[in-house]
TORVOTOR-210647 format. One record per residue (C-alpha): residue number from 1; residue in three letters; chain; x, y, z. Coordinates in Angstrom, 2 decimals. Last residue first. Layout:
N
nr|rest|kette|x|y|z
NUM|ala|A|X|Y|Z
...
//
This chain:
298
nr|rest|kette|x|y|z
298|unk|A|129.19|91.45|52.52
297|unk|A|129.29|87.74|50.74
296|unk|A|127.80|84.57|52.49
295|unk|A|124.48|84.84|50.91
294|unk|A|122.64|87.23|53.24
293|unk|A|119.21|88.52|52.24
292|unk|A|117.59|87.26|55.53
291|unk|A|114.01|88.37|55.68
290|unk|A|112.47|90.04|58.97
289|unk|A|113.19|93.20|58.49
288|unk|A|111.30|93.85|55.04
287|unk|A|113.97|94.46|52.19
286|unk|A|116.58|97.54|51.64
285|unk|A|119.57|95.48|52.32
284|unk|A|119.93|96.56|55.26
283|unk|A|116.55|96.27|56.49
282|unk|A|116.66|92.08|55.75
281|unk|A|119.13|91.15|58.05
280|unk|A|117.36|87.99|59.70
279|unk|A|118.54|85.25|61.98
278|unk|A|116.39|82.56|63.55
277|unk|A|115.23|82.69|66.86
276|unk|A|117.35|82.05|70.41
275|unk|A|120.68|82.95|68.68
274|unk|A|123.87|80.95|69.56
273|unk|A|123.89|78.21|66.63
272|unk|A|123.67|81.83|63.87
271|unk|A|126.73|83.25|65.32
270|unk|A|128.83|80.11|64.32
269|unk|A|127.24|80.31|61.02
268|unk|A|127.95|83.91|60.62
267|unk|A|131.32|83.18|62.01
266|unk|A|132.01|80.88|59.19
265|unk|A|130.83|82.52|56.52
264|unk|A|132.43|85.97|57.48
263|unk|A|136.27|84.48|57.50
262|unk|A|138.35|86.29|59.82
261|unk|A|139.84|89.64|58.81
260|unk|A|140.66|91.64|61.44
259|unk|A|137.24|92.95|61.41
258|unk|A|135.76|89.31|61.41
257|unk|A|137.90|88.40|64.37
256|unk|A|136.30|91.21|66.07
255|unk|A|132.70|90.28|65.15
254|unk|A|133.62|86.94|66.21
253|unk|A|134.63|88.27|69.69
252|unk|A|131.96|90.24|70.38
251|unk|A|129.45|87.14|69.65
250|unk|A|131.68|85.16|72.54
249|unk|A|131.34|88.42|74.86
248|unk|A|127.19|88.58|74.31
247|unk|A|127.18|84.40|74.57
246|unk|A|124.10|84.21|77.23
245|unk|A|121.30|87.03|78.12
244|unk|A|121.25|88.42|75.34
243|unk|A|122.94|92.01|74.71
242|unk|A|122.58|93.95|71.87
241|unk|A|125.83|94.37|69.80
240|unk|A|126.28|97.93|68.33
239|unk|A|128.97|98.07|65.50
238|unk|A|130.95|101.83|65.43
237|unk|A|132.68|103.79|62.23
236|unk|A|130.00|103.24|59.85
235|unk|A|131.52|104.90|56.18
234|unk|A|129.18|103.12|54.25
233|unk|A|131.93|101.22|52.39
232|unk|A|132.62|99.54|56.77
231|unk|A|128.84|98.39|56.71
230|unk|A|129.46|96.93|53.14
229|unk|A|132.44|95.49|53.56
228|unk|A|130.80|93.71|57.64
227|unk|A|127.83|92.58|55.68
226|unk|A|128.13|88.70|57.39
225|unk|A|128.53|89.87|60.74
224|unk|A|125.15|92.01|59.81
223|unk|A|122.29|89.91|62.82
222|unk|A|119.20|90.90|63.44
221|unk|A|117.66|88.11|65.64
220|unk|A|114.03|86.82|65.16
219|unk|A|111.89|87.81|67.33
218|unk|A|111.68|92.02|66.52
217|unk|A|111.41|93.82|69.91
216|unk|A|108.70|95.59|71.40
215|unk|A|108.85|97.30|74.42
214|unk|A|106.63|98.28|77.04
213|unk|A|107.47|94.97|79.01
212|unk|A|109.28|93.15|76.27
211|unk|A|107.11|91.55|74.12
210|unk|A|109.38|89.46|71.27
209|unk|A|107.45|89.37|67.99
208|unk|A|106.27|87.08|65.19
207|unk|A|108.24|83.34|65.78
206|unk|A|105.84|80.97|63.49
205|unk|A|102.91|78.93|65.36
204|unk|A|100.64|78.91|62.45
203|unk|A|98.62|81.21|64.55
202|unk|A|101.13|83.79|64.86
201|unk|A|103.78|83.26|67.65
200|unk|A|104.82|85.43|70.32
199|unk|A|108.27|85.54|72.11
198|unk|A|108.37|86.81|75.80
197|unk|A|111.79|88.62|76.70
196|unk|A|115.34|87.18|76.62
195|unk|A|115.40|87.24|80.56
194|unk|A|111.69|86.43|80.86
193|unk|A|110.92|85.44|84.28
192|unk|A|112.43|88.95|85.75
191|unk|A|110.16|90.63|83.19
190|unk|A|106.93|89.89|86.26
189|unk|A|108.28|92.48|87.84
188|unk|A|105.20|92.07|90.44
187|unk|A|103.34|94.13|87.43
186|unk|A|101.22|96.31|90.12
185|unk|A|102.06|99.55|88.34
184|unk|A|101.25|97.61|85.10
183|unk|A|98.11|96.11|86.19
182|unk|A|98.03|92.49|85.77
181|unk|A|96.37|90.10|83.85
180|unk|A|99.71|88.11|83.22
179|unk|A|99.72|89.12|79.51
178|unk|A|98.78|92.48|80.45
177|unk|A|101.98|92.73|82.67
176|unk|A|104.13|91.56|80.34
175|unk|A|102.52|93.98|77.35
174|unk|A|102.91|97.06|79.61
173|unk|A|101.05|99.97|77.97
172|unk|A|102.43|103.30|77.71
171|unk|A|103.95|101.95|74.30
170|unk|A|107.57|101.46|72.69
169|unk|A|108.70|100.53|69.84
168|unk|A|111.02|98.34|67.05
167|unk|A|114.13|97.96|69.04
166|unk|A|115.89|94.79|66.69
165|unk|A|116.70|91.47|68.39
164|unk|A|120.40|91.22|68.82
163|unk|A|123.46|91.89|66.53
162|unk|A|124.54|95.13|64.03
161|unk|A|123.19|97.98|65.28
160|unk|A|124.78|101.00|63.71
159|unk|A|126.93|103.85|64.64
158|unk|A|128.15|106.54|62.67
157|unk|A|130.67|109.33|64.66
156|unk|A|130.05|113.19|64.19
155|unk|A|133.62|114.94|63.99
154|unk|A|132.35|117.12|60.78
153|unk|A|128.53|116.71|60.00
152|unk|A|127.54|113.66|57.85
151|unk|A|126.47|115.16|54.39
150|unk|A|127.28|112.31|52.37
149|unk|A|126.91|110.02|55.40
148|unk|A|122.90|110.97|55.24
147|unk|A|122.57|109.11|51.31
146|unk|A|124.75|106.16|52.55
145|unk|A|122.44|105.73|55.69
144|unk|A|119.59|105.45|53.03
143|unk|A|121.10|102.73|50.58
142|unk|A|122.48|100.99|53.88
141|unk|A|118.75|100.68|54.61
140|unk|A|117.29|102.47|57.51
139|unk|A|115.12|100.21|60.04
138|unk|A|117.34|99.98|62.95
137|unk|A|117.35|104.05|63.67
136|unk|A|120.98|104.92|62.96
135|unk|A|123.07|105.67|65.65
134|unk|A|124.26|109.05|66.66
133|unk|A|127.64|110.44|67.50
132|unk|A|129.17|113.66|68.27
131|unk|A|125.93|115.30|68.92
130|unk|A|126.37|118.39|70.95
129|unk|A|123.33|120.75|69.92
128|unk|A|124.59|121.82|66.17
127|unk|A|125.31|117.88|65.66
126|unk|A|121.84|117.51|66.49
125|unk|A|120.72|119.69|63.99
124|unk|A|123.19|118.05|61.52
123|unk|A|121.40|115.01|61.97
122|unk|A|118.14|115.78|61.31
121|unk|A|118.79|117.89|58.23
120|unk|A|120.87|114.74|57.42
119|unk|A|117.95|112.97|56.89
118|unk|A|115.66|109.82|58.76
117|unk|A|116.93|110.60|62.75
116|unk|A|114.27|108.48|64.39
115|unk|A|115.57|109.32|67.50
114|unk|A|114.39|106.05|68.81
113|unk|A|118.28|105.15|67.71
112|unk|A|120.70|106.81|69.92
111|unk|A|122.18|110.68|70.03
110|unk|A|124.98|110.09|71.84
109|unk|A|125.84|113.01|73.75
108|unk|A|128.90|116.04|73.97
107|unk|A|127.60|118.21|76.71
106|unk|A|126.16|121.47|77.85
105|unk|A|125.14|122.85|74.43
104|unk|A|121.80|120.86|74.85
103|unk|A|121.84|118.35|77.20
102|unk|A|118.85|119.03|78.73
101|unk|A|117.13|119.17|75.18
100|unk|A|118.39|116.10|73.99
99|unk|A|116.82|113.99|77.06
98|unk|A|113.46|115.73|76.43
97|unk|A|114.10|114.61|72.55
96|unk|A|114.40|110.98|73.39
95|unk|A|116.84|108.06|73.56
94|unk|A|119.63|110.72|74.37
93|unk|A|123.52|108.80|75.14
92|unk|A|124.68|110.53|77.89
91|unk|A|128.97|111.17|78.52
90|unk|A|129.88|110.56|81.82
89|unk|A|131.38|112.54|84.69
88|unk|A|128.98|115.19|85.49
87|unk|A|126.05|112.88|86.20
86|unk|A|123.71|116.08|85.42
85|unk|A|122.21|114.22|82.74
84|unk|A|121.37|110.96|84.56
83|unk|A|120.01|113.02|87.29
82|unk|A|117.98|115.36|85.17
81|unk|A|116.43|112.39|83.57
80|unk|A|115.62|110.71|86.98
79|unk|A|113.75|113.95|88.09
78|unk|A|111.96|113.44|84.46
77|unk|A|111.31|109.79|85.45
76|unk|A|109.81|111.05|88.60
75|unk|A|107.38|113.20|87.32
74|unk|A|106.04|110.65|84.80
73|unk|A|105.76|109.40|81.93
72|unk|A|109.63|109.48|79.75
71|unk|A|109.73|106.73|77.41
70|unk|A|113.38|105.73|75.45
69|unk|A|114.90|105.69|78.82
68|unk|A|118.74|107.31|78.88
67|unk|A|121.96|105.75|78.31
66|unk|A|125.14|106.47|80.69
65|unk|A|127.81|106.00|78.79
64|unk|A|131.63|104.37|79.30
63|unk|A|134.97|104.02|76.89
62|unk|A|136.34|101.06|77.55
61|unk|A|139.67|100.70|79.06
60|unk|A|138.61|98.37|81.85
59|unk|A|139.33|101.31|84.83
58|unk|A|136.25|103.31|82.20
57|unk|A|135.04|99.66|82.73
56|unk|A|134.67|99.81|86.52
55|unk|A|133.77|103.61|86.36
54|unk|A|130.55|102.85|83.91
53|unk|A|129.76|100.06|86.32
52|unk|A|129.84|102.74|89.43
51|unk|A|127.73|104.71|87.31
50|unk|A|125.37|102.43|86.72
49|unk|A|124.76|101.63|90.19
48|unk|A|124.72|104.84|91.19
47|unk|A|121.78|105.30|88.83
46|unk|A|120.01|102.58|90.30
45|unk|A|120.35|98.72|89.84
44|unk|A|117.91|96.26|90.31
43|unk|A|114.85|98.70|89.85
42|unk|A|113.30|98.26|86.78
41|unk|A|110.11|99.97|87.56
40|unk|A|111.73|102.71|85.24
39|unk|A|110.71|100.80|81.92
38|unk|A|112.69|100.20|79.17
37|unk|A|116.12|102.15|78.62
36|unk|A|117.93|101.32|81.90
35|unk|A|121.36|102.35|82.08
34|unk|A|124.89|101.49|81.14
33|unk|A|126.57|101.93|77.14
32|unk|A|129.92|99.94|76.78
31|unk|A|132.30|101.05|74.00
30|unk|A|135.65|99.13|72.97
29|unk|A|134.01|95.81|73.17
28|unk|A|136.71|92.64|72.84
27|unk|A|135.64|91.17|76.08
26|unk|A|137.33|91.36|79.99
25|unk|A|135.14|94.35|81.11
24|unk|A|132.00|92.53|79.71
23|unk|A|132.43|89.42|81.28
22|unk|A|132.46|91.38|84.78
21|unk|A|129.51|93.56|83.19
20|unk|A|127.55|89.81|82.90
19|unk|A|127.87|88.76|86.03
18|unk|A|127.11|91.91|87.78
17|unk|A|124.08|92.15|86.05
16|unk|A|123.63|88.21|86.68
15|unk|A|123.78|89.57|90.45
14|unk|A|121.17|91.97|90.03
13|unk|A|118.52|90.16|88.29
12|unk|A|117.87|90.43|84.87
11|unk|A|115.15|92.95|83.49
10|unk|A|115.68|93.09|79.27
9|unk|A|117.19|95.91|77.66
8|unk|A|120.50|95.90|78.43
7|unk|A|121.94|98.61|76.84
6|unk|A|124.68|98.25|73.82
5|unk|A|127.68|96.69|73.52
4|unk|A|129.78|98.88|71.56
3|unk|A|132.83|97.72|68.73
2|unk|A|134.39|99.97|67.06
1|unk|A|135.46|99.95|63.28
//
């Protein structure tokens, strides 16, 4: 199996950006996907930007793409869009149907997971518009993603995301900015103070949610080094890490040694002591997100 790091989806600063892509080019990904998914007020690095990075690790030996934002609202995100599209030199992964549509039988895409592709009806569509890989939405159970591989469309590539808080949706509505009293197109970028977004608690004070400017994210931190057999039984052929904002190359790493046959338990562990909230796995296995079902066998 590959390894992919997948978009940033938090709002870091521009030189910890570069920071982090230098560590990146170095690491044990094979697959690094550039662009801003979240919120287009997110303006630290523009689309040259990203496609200068995607260059600098194409030159790394990783295979580069340009993702695109799950949310399209305006005018000028569509003109964005078309942009990232029409880049010409990398391949797009599609985080929404408008995104799908312009690339439509002009390019092989990524078809990425708020595509909410549930059957292989789904899939094979897309494969019929220039899919060659998609990546399973983060709630599907390996009992359902076994069900679509049966009829997995020739050449189309599995991925799945295996580390970092899980996507769960988006909104219109800027949670950061409401939770400052602020407008959200008058936010003052108030994401750049939460680099591993804004954790909320219920009542009893237990970890709930992670607010992410429109985006929320599970809080505690999905995490299948420990189901590695079972991922690779199911036929997945790439593992999506997440990106936090410390450790990303050092969690690549163990899920490398792990594929060349390190021991699970202890990377698990070892995994476990860098994650800002406790660790779940629980869609996998068929169970609600937020439970761990591992036991130290995959």
């Amino acid at each position: 199996m590959k390894l992919a790091v997948g978009p940033i989806l938090y709002y870091w600063p521009r030189e910890k950006l570069l920071g982090f892509y230098a560590e990146i080019a170095e690491s044990a990904a094979d697959i690094v996907y550039l662009g801003e998914v979240v919120c287009s007020r997110r303006h630290e690095f523009r689309l040259a930007d990203w496609v200068a990075l995607a260059r600098d690790m194409a030159g790394a030996g990783k295979q580069a793409v340009l993702s695109s934002q799950a949310l399209i609202e305006s005018e000028s995100d569509l003109k964005g869009l078309r942009r990232l599209v029409g880049n010409g030199e990398f391949a797009v992964e599609a985080n929404e149907m408008g995104a799908v549509r312009l690339l439509a039988g002009r390019a092989r895409f990524v078809a990425g997971p708020h595509l909410n592709v549930y059957n292989p009806h789904t899939l094979q569509f897309l494969a019929a518009l220039g899919a060659g890989r998609w990546v399973m939405p983060v709630e599907m159970s390996r009992q359902m993603l076994v069900g679509i591989q049966a009829a997995r469309p020739e050449g189309m590539e599995t991925e799945v995301f295996a580390y970092g808080r899980l996507p769960l949706a988006f909104s219109a509505r800027c949670f950061t900015a409401r939770h400052y009293n602020l407008q959200k197109d008058d936010c003052q970028f108030r994401c750049l103070d939460h680099p591993a977004g804004e954790r909320v608690r219920t009542l009893e004070g237990d970890s709930f949610l992670t607010l992410n400017g429109i985006q929320t994210q599970s809080a505690r931190v999905h995490n299948l080094i420990g189901s590695l057999g079972s991922l690779a039984d199911a036929g997945v052929d790439v593992l999506r890490v997440s990106p936090q904002p410390e450790h990303t190359a050092e969690i690549l790493r163990r899920f490398r040694d792990c594929l060349n046959g390190a021991d699970a338990t202890a990377a698990r562990r070892f995994t476990e002591g860098l994650m800002p909230d406790a660790g779940c796995d629980g869609y996998w296995h068929g169970r609600p997100g937020f439970e761990q079902s591992w036991k130290g066998a995959s």
